[in-house]
C-alpha positions as CSV (number, residue, x, y, z in Angstrom):
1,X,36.1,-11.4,-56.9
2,X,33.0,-9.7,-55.2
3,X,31.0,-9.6,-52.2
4,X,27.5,-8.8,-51.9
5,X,26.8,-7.5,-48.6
6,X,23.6,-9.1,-47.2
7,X,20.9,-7.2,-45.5
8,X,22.6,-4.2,-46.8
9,X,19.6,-1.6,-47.0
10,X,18.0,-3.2,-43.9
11,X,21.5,-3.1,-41.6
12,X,22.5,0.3,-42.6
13,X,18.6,1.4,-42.2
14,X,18.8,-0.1,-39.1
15,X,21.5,2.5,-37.3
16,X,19.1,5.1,-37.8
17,X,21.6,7.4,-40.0
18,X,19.2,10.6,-40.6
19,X,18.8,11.3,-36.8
20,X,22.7,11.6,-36.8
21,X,23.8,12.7,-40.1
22,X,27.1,14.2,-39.0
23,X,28.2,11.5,-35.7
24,X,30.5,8.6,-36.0
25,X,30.1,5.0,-37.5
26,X,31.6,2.0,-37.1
27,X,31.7,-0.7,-39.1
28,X,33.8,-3.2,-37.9
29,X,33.7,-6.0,-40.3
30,X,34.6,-3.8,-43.9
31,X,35.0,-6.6,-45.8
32,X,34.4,-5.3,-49.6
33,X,32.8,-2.0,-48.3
34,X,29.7,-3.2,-49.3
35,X,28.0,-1.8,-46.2
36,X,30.4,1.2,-46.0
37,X,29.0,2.5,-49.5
38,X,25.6,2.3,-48.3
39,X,26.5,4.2,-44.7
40,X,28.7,7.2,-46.7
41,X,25.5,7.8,-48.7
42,X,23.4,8.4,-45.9
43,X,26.4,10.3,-43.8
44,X,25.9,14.1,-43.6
45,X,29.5,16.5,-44.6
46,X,30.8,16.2,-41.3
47,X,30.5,12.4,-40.7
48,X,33.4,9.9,-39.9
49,X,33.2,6.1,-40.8
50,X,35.8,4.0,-38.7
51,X,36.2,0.8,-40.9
52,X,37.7,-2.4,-39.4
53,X,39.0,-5.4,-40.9
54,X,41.5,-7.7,-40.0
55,X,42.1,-9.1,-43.1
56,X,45.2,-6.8,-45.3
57,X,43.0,-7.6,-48.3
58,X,40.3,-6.1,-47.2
59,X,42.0,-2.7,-46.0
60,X,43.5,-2.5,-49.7
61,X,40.7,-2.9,-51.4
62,X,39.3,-0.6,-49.2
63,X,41.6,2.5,-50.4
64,X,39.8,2.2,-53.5
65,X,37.4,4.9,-51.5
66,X,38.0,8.4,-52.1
67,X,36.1,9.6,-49.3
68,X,37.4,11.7,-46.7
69,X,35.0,10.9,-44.1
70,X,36.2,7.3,-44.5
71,X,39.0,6.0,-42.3
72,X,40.5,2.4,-42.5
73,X,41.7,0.2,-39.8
74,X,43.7,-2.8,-40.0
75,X,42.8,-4.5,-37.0
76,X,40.3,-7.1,-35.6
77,X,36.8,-5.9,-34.3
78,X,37.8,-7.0,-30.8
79,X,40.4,-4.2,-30.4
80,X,37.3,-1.9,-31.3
81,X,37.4,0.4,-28.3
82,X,41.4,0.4,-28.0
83,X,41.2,1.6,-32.2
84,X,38.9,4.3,-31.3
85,X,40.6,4.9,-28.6
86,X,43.4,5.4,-30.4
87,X,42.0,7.9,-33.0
88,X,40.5,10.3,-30.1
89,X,36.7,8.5,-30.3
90,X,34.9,8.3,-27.2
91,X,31.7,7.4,-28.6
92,X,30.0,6.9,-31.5
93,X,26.7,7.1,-33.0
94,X,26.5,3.5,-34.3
95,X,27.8,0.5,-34.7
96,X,27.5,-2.4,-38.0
97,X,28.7,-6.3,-37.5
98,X,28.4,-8.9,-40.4
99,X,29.9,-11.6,-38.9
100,X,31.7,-14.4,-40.9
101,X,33.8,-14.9,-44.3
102,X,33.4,-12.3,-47.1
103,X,33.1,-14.0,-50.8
104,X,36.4,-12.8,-51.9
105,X,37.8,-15.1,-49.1
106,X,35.7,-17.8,-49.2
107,X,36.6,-18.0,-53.3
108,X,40.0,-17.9,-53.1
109,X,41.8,-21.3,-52.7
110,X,44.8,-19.9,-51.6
111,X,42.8,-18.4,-48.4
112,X,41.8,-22.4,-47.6
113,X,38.6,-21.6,-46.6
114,X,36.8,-23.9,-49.1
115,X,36.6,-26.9,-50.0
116,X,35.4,-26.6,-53.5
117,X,39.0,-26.0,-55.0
118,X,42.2,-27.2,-53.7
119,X,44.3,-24.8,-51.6
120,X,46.5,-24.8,-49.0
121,X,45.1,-25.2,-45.5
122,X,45.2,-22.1,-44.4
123,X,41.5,-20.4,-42.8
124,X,43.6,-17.4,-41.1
125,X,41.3,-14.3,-41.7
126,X,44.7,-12.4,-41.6
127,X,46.8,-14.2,-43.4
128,X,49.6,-11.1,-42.2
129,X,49.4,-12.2,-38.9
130,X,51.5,-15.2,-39.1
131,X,54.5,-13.7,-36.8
132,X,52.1,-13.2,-34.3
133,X,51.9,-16.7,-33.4
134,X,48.2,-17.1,-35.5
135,X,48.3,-20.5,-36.5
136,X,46.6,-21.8,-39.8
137,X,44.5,-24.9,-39.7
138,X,47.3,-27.5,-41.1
139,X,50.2,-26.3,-38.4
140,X,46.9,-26.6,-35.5
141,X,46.0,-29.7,-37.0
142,X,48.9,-31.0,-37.0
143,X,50.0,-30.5,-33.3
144,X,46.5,-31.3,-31.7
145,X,45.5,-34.4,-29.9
146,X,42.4,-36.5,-31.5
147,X,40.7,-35.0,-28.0
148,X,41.1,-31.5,-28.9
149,X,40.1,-32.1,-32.5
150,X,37.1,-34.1,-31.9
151,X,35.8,-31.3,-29.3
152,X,36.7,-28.5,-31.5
153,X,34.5,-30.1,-34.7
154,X,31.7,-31.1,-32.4
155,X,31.7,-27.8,-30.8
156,X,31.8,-25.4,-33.6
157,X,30.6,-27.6,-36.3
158,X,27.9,-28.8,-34.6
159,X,28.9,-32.4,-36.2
160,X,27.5,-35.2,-34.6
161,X,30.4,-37.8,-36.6
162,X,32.8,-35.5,-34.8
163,X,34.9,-38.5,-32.9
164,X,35.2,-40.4,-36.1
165,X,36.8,-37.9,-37.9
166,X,38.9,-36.6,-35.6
167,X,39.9,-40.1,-35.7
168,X,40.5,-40.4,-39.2
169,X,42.5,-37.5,-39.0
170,X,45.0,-38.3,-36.7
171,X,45.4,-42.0,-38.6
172,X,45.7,-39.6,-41.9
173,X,48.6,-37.4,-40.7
174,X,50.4,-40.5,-39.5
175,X,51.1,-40.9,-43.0
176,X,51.7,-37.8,-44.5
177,X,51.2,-34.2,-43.4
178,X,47.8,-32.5,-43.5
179,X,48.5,-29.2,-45.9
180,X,45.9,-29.1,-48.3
181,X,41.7,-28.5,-48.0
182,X,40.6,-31.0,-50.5
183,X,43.2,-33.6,-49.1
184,X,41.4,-32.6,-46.1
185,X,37.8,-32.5,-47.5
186,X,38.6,-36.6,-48.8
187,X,39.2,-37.7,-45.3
188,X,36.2,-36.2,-43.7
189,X,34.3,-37.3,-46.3
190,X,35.7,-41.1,-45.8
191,X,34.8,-40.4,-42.1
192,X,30.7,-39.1,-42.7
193,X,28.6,-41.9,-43.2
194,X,25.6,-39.8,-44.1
195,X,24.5,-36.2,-44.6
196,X,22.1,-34.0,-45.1
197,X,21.1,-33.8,-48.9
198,X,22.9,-31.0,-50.7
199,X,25.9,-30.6,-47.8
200,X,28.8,-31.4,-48.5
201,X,30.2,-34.4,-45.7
202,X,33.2,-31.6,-45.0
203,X,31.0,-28.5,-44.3
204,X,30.8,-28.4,-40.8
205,X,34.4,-29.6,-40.5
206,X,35.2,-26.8,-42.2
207,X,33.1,-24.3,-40.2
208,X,34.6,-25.7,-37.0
209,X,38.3,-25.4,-37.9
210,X,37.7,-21.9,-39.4
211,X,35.7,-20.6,-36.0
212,X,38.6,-22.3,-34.1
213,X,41.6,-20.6,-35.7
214,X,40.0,-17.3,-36.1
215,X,38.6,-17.5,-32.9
216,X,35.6,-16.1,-34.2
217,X,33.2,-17.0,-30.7
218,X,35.4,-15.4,-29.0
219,X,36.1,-12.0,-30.4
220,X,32.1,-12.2,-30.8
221,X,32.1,-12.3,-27.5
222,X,35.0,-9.7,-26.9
223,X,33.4,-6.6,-29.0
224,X,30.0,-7.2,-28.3
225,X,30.6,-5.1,-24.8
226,X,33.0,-2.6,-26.2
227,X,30.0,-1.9,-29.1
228,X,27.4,-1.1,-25.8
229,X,30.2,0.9,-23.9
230,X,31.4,3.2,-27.0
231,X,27.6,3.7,-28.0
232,X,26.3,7.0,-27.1
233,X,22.5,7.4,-26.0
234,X,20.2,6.5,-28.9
235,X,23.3,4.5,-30.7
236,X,22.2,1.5,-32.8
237,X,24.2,-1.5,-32.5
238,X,23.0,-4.1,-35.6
239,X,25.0,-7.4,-36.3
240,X,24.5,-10.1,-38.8
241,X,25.3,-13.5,-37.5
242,X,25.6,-16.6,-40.2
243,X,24.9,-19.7,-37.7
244,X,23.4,-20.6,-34.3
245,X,26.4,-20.8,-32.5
246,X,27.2,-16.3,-33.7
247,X,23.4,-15.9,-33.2
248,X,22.9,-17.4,-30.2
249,X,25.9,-15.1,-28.5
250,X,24.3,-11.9,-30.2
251,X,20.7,-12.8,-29.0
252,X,21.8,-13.1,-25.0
253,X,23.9,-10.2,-24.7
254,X,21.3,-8.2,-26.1
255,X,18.1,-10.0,-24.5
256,X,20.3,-9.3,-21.0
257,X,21.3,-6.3,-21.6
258,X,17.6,-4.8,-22.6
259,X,16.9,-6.1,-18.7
260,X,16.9,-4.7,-15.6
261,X,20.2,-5.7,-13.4
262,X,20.4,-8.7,-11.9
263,X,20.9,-8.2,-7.6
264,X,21.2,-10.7,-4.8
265,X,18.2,-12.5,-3.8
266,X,16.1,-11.6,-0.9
267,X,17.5,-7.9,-1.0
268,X,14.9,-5.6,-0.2
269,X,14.8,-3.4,-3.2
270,X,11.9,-1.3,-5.0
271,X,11.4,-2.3,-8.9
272,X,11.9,1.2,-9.0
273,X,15.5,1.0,-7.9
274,X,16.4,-1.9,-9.8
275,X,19.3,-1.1,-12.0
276,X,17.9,0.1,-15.5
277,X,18.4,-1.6,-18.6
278,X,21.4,-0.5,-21.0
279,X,19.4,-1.8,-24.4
280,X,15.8,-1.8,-26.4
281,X,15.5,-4.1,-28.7
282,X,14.7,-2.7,-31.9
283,X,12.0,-4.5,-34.1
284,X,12.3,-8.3,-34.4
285,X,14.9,-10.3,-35.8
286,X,15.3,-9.8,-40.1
287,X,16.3,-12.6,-42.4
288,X,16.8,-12.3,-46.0
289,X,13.5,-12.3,-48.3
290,X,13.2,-15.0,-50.9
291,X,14.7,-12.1,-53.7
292,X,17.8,-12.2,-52.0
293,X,18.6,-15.7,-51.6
294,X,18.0,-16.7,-54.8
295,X,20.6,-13.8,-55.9
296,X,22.6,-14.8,-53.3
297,X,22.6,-18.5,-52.1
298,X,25.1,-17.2,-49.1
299,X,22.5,-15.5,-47.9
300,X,20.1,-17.7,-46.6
301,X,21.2,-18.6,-42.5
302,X,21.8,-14.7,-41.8
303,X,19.7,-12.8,-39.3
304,X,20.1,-9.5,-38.0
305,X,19.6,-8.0,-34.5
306,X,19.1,-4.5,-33.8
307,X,19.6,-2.7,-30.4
308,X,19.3,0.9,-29.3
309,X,21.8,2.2,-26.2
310,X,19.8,3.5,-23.6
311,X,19.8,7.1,-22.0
């Protein structure tokens, strides 16, 4: 199984490479290494690439590099200034996020991210990290109140038949345990009395559980700071989201961040005094042209932001 990275010239363009041939780069979401192929190219002899994933797939795959200046982390991208930290990096020269599920895990059943073949309901992003208290999607489900589950689907899946199928859920596992995605998939699909042509009743439901047990918002949310802190003057930060909900999180934290401070009302402050901004925005927003998403379907929701750290 493959991944083709999307936006790859454009993202890796986008961190401005040639004006620091020989600093440090970050991407924090390896994946494949689709993205890290296209970053080693452009990095001069004396370059490092810090590569993060938290999936142990992804870091083995990964060693199929023989590149020195490439250096592979096993770890989630909201540890991302403790793992520099750890390797003696106080700042770096850019930083890459392509947010959601690679192909190779979307494809495999046994991952459970999919509905199209029958797997086990798993979703975990690290499937290692079971020891760790990470639940998968069947234990979660099958401990949650209807409450929980109905917020959770309505939340992250944007589903607006999000009560009846939490519903439907609960009634299901009544019966017999919730472990597979396709068992899954037929309940949901019971529960949807109509949908968009061409989505799949589950989709959403899907997207929701997956967000929830990877809590993907939240480590968003999480590394998004530790990027701006770790950048050094000039940095580029670019990210890929896949969906509103990632977009919408990426688009405000750099919008406020490319502000002045915010201070008290009524203090009597000079503009000039006003804290400075940390960010500039860097060009508009990029999705992918019409070439890409016919050669790659996957393709089509992403956007990319670029920012710039700030002197």
């Amino acid at each position: 199984m493959t991944h083709v990275p999307v936006l790859a010239r454009e993202a890796v363009e986008a961190l401005a490479i040639e004006a620091h041939r020989d600093g440090v780069f970050v991407d924090a979401t390896f994946g494949r290494g689709g993205h890290a192929r296209e970053i080693l190219v452009r990095l001069g002899p004396k370059g490092r690439l810090i590569a993060l994933d938290r999936d142990v797939e992804a870091i083995a795959a990964g060693r199929g590099i023989a590149d020195p200046r490439l250096e592979l982390v096993h770890a989630r991208f909201g540890r991302l200034q403790a793992a520099l930290g750890e390797r003696g990096y106080a700042s770096v020269a850019g930083v890459l996020l392509d947010l959601g599920v690679s192909s190779p895990q979307f494809d495999d059943p046994a991952r459970g991210f999919s509905f199209r073949a029958d797997g086990p309901l798993d979703m975990r992003m690290d499937a290692s990290a079971g020891e760790s208290g990470e639940e998968t999607a069947a234990q979660w489900l099958a401990r949650a109140d209807e409450d929980h589950i109905r917020e959770v689907i309505a939340r992250y899946g944007e589903e607006r038949f999000a009560k009846q199928i939490a519903k439907a859920i609960v009634a299901a596992r009544k019966g017999r345990p919730l472990t597979r995605t396709r068992q899954l998939a037929d309940i949901v699909g019971e529960a949807v009395r109509t949908r968009e042509p061409g989505q799949d009743p589950a989709t959403r439901t899907f997207q929701a559980l997956r967000i929830h047990v990877n809590q993907e918002l939240a480590e968003l949310s999480l590394v998004l700071p530790q990027a701006l802190a770790v950048l050094a003057p000039a940095g580029r930060l670019a990210v890929i989201s896949f969906h509103s909900l990632e977009d919408r999180i990426v688009k405000n934290f750099m919008r406020d961040h490319a502000r002045p401070g915010a201070l008290p009302e009524r203090l009597p402050v000079r503009a000039a005094e006003l804290p400075k901004p940390q960010l500039r925005l860097v060009g508009k927003p990029v999705r992918p042209g019409a070439e890409e998403v016919n050669a790659n379907p996957r393709s089509r929701s992403a956007v990319l932001r670029v920012a710039e750290k700030l002197a």
